[in-house]
N, CA, C and O atoms as a Tripos MOL2 file, in Angstrom:
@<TRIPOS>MOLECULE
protein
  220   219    55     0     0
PROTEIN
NO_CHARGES

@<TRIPOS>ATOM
      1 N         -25.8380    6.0350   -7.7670 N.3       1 UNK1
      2 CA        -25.2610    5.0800   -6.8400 C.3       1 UNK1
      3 C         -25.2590    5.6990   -5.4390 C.2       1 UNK1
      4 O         -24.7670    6.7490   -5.0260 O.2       1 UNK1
      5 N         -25.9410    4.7530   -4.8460 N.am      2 UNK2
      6 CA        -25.8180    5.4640   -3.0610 C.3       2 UNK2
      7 C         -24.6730    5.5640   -2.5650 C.2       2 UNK2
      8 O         -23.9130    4.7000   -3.0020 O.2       2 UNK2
      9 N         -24.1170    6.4100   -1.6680 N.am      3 UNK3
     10 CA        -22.7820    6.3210   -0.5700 C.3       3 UNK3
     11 C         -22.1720    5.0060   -0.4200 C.2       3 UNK3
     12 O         -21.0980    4.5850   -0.8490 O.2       3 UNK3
     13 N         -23.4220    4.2290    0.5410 N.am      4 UNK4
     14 CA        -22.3230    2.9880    0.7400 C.3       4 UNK4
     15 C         -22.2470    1.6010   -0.0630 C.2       4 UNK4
     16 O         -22.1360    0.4530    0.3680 O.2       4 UNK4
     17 N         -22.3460    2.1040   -1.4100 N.am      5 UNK5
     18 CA        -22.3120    1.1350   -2.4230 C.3       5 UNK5
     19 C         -20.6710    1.3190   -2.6390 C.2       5 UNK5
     20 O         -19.8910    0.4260   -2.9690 O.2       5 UNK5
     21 N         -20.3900    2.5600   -2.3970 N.am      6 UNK6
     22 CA        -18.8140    2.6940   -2.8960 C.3       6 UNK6
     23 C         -17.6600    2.1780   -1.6830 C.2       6 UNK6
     24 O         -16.5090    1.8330   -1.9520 O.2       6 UNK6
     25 N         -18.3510    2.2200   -0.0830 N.am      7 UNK7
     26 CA        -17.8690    1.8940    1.0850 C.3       7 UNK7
     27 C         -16.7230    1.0440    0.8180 C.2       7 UNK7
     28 O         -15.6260    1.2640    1.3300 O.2       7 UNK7
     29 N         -16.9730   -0.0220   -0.0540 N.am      8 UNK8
     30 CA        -15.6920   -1.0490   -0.1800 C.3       8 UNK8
     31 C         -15.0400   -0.2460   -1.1110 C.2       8 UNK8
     32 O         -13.9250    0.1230   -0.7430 O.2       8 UNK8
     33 N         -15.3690    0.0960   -2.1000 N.am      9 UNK9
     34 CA        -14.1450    0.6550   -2.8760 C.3       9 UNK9
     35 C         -12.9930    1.7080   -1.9180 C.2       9 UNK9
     36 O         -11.8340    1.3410   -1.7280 O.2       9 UNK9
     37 N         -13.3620    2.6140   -1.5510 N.am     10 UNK10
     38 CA        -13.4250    3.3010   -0.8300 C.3      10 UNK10
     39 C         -12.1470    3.2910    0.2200 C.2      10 UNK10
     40 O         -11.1850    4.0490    0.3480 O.2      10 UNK10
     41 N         -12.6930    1.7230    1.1300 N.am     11 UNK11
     42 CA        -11.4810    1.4480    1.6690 C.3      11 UNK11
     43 C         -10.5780    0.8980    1.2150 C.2      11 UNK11
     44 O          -9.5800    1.0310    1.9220 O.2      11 UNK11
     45 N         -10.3560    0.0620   -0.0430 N.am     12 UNK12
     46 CA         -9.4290    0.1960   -1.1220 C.3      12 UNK12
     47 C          -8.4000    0.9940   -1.1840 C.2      12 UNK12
     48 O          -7.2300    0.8930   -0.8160 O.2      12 UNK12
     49 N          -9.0190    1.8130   -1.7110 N.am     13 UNK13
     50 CA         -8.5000    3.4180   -2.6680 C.3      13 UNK13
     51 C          -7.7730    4.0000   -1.3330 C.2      13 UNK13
     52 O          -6.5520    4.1340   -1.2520 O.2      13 UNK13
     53 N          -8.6610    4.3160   -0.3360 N.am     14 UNK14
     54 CA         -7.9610    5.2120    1.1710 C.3      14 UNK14
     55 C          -5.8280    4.0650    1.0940 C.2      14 UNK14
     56 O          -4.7310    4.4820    0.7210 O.2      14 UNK14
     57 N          -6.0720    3.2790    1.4060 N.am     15 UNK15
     58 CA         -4.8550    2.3480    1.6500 C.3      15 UNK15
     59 C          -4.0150    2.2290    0.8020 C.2      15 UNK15
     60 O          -2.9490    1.7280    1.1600 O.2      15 UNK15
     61 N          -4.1660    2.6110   -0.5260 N.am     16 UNK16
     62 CA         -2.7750    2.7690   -1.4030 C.3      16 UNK16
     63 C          -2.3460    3.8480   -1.5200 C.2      16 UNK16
     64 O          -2.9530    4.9140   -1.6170 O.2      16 UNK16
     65 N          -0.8260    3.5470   -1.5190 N.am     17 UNK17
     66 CA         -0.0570    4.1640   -1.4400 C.3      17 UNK17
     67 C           1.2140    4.3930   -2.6210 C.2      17 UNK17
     68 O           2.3980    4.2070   -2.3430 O.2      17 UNK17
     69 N           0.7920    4.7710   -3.7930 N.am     18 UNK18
     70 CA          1.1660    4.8500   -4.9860 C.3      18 UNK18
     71 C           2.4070    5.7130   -5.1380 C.2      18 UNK18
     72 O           2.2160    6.9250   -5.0360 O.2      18 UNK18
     73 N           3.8140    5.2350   -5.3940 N.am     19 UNK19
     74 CA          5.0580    6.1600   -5.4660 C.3      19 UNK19
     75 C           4.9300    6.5890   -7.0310 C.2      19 UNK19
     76 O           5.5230    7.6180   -7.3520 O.2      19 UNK19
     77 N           4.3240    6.0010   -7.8640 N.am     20 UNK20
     78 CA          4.5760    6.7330   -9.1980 C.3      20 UNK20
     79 C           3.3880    6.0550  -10.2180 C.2      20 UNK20
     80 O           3.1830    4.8980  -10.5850 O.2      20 UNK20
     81 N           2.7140    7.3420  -10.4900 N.am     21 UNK21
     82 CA          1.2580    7.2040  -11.1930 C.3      21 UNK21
     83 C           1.9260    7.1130  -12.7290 C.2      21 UNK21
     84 O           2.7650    7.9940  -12.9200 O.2      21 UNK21
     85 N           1.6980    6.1790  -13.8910 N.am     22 UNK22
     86 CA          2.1890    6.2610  -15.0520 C.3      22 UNK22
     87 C           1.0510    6.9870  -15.9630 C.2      22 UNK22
     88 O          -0.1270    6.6470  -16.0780 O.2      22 UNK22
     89 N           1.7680    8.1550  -16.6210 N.am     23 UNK23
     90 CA          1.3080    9.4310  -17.4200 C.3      23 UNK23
     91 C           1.2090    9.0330  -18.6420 C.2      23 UNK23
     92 O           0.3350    9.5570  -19.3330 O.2      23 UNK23
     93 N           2.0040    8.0910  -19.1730 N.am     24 UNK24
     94 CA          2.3600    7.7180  -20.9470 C.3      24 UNK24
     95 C           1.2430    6.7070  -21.0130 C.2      24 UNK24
     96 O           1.2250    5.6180  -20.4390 O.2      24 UNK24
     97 N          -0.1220    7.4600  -22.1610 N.am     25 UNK25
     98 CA         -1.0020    6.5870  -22.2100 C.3      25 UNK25
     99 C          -0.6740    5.0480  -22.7290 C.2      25 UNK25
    100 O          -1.3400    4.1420  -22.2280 O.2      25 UNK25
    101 N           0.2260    4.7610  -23.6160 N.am     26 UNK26
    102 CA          1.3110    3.5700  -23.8310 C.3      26 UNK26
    103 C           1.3530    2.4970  -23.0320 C.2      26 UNK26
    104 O           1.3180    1.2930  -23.2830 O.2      26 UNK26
    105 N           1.4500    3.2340  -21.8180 N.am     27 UNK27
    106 CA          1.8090    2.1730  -20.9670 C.3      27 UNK27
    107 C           0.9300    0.9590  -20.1480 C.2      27 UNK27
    108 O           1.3280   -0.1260  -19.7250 O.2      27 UNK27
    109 N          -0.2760    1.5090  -20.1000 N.am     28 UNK28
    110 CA         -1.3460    0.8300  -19.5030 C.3      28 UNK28
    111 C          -2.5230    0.4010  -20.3550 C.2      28 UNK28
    112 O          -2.9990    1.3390  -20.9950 O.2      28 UNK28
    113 N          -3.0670   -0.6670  -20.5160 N.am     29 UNK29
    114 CA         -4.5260   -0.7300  -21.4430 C.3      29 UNK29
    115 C          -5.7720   -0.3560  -20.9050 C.2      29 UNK29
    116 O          -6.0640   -1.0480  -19.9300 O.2      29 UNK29
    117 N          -6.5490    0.4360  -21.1770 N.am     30 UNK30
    118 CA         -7.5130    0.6840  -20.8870 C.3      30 UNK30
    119 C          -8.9190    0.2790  -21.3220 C.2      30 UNK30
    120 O          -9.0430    0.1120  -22.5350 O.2      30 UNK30
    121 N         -10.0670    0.0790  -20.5210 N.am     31 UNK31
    122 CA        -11.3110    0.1320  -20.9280 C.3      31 UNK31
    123 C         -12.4690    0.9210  -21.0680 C.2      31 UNK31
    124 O         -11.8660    1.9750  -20.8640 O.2      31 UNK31
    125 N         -13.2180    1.1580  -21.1830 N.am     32 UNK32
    126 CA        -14.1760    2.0080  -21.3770 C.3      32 UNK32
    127 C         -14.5290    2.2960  -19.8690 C.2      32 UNK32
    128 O         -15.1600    3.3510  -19.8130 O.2      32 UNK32
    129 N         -14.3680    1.8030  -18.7830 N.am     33 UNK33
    130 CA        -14.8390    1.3770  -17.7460 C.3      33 UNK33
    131 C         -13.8210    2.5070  -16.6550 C.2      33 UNK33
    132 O         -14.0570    3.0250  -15.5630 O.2      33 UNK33
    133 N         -12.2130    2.5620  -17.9170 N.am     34 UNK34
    134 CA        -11.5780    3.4230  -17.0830 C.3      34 UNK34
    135 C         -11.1950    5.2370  -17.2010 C.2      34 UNK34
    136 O         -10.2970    5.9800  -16.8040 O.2      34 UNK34
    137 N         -12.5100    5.3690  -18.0160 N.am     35 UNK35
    138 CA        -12.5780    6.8670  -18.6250 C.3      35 UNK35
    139 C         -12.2120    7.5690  -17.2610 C.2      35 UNK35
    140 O         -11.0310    7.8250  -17.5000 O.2      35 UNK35
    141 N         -12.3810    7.9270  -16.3150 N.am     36 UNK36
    142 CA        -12.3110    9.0780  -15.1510 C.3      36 UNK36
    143 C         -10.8120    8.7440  -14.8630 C.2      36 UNK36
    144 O         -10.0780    9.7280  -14.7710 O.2      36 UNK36
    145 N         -10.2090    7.4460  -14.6970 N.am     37 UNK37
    146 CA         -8.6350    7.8840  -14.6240 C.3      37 UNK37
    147 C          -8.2850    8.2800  -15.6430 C.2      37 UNK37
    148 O          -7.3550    9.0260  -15.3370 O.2      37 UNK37
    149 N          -8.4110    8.3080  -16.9510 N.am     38 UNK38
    150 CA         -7.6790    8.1330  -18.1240 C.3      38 UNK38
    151 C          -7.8100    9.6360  -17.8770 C.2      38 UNK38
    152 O          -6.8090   10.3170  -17.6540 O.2      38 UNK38
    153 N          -9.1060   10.1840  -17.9170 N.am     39 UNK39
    154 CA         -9.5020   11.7640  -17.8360 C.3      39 UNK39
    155 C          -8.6050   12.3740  -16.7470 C.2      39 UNK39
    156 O          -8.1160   13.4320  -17.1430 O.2      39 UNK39
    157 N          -8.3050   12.1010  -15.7300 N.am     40 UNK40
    158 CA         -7.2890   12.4420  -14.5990 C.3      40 UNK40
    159 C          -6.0800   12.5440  -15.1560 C.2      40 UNK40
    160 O          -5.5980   13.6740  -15.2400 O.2      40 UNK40
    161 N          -5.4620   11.6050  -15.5650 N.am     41 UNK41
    162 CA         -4.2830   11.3050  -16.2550 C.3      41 UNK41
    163 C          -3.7840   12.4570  -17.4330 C.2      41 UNK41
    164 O          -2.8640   13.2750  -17.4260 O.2      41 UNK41
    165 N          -4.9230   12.0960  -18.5250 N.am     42 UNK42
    166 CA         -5.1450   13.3950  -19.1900 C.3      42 UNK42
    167 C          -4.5530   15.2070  -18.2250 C.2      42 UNK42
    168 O          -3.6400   15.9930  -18.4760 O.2      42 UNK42
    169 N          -5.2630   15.1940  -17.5110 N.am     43 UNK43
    170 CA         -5.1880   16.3220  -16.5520 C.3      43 UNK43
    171 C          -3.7950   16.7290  -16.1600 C.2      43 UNK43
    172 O          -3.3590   17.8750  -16.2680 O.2      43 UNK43
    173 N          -3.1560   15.7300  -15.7120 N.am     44 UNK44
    174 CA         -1.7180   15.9920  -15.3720 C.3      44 UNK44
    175 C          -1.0820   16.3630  -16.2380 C.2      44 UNK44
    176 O          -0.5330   17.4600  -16.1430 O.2      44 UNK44
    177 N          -0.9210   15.4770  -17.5270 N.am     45 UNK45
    178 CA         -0.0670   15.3680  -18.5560 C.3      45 UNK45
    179 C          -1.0220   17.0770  -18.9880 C.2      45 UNK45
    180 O          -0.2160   17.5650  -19.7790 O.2      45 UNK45
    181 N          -2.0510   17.9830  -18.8930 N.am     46 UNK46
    182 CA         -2.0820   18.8150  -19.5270 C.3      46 UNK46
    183 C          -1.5790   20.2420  -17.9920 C.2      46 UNK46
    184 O          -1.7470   21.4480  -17.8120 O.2      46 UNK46
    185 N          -1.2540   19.6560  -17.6210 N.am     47 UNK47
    186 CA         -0.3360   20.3520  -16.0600 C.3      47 UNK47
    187 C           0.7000   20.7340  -16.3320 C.2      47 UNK47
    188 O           1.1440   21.8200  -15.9580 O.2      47 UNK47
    189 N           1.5470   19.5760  -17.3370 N.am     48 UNK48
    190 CA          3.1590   19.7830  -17.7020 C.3      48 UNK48
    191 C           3.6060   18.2430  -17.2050 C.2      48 UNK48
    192 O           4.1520   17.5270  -18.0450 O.2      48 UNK48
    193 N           3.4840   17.9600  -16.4680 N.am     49 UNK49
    194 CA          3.8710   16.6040  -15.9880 C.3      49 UNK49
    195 C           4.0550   15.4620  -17.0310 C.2      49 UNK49
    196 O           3.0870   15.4220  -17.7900 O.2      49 UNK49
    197 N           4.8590   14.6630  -17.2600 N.am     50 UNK50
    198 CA          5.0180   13.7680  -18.0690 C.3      50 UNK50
    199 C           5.7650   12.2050  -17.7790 C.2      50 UNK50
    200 O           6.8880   12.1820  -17.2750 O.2      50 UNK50
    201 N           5.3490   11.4540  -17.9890 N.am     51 UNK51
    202 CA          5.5730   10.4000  -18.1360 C.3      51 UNK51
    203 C           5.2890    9.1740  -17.0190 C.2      51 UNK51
    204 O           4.9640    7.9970  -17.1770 O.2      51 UNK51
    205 N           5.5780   10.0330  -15.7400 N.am     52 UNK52
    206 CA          5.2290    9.3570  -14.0890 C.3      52 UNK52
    207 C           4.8580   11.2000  -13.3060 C.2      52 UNK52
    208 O           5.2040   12.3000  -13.7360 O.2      52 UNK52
    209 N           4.2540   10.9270  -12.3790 N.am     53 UNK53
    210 CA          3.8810   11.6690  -11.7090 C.3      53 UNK53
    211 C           3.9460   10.9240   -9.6850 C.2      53 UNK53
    212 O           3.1870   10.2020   -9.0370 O.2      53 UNK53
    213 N           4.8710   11.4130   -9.4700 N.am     54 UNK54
    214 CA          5.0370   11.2400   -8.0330 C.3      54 UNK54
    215 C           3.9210   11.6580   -6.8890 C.2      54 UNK54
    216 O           3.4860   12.7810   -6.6370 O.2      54 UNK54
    217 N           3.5370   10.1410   -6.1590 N.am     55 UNK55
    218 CA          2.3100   10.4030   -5.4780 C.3      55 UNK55
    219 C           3.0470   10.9730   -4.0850 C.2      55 UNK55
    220 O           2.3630   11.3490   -3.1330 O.2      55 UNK55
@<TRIPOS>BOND
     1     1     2 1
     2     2     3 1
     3     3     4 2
     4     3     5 am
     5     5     6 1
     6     6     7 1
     7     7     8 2
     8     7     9 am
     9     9    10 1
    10    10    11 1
    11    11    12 2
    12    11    13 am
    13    13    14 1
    14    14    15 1
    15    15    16 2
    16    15    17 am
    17    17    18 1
    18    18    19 1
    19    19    20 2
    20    19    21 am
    21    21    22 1
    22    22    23 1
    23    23    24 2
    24    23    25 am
    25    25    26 1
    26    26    27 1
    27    27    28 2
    28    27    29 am
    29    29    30 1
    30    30    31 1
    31    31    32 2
    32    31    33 am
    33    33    34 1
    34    34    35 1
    35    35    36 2
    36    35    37 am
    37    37    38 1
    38    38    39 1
    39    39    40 2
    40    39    41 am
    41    41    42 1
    42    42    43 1
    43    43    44 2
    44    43    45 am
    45    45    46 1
    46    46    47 1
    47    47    48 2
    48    47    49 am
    49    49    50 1
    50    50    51 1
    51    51    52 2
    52    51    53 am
    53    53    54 1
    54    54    55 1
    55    55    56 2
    56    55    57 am
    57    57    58 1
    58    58    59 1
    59    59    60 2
    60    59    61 am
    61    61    62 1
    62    62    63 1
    63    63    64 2
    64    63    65 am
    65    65    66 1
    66    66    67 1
    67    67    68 2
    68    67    69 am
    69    69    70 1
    70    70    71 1
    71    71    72 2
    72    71    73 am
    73    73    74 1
    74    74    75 1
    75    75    76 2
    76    75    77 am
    77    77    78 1
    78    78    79 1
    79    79    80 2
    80    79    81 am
    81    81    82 1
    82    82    83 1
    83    83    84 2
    84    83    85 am
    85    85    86 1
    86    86    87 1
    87    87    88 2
    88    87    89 am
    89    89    90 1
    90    90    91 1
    91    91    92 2
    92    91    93 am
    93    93    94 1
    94    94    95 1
    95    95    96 2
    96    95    97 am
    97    97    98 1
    98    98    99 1
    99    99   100 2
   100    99   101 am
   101   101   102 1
   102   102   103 1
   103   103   104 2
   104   103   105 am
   105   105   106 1
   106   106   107 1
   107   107   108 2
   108   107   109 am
   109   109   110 1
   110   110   111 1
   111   111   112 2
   112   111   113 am
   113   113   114 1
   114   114   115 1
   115   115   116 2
   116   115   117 am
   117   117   118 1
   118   118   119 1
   119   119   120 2
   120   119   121 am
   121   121   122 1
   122   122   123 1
   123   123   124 2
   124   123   125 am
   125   125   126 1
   126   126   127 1
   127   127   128 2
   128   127   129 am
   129   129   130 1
   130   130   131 1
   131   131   132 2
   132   131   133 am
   133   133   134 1
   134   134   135 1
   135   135   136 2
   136   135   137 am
   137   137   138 1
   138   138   139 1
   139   139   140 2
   140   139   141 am
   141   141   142 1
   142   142   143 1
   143   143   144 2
   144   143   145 am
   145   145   146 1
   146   146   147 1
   147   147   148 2
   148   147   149 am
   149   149   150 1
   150   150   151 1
   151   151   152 2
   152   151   153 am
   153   153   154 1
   154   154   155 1
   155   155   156 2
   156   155   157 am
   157   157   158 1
   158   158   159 1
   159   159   160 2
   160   159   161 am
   161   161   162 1
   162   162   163 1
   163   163   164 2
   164   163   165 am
   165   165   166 1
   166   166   167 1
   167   167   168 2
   168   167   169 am
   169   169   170 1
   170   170   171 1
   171   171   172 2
   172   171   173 am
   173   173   174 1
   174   174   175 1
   175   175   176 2
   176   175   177 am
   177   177   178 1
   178   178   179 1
   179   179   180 2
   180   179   181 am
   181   181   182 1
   182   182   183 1
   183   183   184 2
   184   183   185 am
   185   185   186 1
   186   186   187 1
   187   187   188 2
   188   187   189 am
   189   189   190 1
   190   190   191 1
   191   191   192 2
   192   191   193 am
   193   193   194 1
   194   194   195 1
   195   195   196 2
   196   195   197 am
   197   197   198 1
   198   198   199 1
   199   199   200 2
   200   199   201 am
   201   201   202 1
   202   202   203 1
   203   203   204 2
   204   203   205 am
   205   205   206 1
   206   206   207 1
   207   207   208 2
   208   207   209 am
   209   209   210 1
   210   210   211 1
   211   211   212 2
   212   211   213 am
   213   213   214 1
   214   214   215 1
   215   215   216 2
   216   215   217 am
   217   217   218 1
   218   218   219 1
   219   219   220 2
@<TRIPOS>SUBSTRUCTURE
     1 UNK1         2 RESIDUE 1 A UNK
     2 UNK2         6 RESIDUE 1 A UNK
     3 UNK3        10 RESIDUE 1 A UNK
     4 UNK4        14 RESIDUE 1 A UNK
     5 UNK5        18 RESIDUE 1 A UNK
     6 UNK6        22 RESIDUE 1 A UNK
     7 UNK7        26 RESIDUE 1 A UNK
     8 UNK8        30 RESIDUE 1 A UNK
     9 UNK9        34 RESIDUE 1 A UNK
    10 UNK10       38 RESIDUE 1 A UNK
    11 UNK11       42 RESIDUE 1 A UNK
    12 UNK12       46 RESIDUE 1 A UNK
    13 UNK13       50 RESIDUE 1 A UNK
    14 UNK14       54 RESIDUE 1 A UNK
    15 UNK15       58 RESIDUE 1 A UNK
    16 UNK16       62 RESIDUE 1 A UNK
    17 UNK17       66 RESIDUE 1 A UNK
    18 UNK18       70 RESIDUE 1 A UNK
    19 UNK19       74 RESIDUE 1 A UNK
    20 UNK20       78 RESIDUE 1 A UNK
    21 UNK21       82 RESIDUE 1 A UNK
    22 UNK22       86 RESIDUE 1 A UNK
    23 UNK23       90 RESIDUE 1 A UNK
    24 UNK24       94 RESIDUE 1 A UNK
    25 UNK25       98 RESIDUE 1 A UNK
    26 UNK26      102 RESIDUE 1 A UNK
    27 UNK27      106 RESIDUE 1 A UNK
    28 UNK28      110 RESIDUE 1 A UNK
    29 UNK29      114 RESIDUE 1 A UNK
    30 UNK30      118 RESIDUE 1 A UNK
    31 UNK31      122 RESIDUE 1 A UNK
    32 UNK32      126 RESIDUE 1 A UNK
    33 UNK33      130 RESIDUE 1 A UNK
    34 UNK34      134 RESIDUE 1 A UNK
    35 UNK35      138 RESIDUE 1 A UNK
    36 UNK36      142 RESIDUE 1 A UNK
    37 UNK37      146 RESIDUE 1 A UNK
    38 UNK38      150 RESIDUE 1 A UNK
    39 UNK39      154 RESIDUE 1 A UNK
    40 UNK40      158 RESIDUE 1 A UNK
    41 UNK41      162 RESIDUE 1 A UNK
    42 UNK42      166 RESIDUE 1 A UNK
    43 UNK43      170 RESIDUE 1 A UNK
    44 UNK44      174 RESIDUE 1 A UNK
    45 UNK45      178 RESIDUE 1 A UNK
    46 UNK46      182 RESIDUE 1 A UNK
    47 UNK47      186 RESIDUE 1 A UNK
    48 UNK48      190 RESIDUE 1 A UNK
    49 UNK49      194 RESIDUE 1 A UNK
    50 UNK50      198 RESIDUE 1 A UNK
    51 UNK51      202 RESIDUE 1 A UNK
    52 UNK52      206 RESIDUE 1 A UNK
    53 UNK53      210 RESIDUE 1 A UNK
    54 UNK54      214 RESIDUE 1 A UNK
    55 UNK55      218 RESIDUE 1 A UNK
């Protein structure tokens, strides 16, 4: 994927401003589509962090 294929996402993502990322896979449904957060998520929760993670 080229650079500015992501341009819109991009400015999306820059503008939120997230007070609390949810850690408990439970809580959210996921798709196949959302492996790299889930993998992030993963990451924290193997940090120590649990349940919310303060942005």
């Amino acid at each position: 994927m080229r650079h500015n294929e992501w341009s819109e996402d991009r400015a999306i993502v820059e503008v939120q401003k997230p007070e609390n990322l949810p850690l408990d896979p439970k809580i959210e449904v996921n798709i196949p589509a959302d492996r790299s957060s889930v993998a992030y998520h993963d990451g924290l929760r193997d940090l120590g962090l649990s349940h919310f993670s303060t942005a």
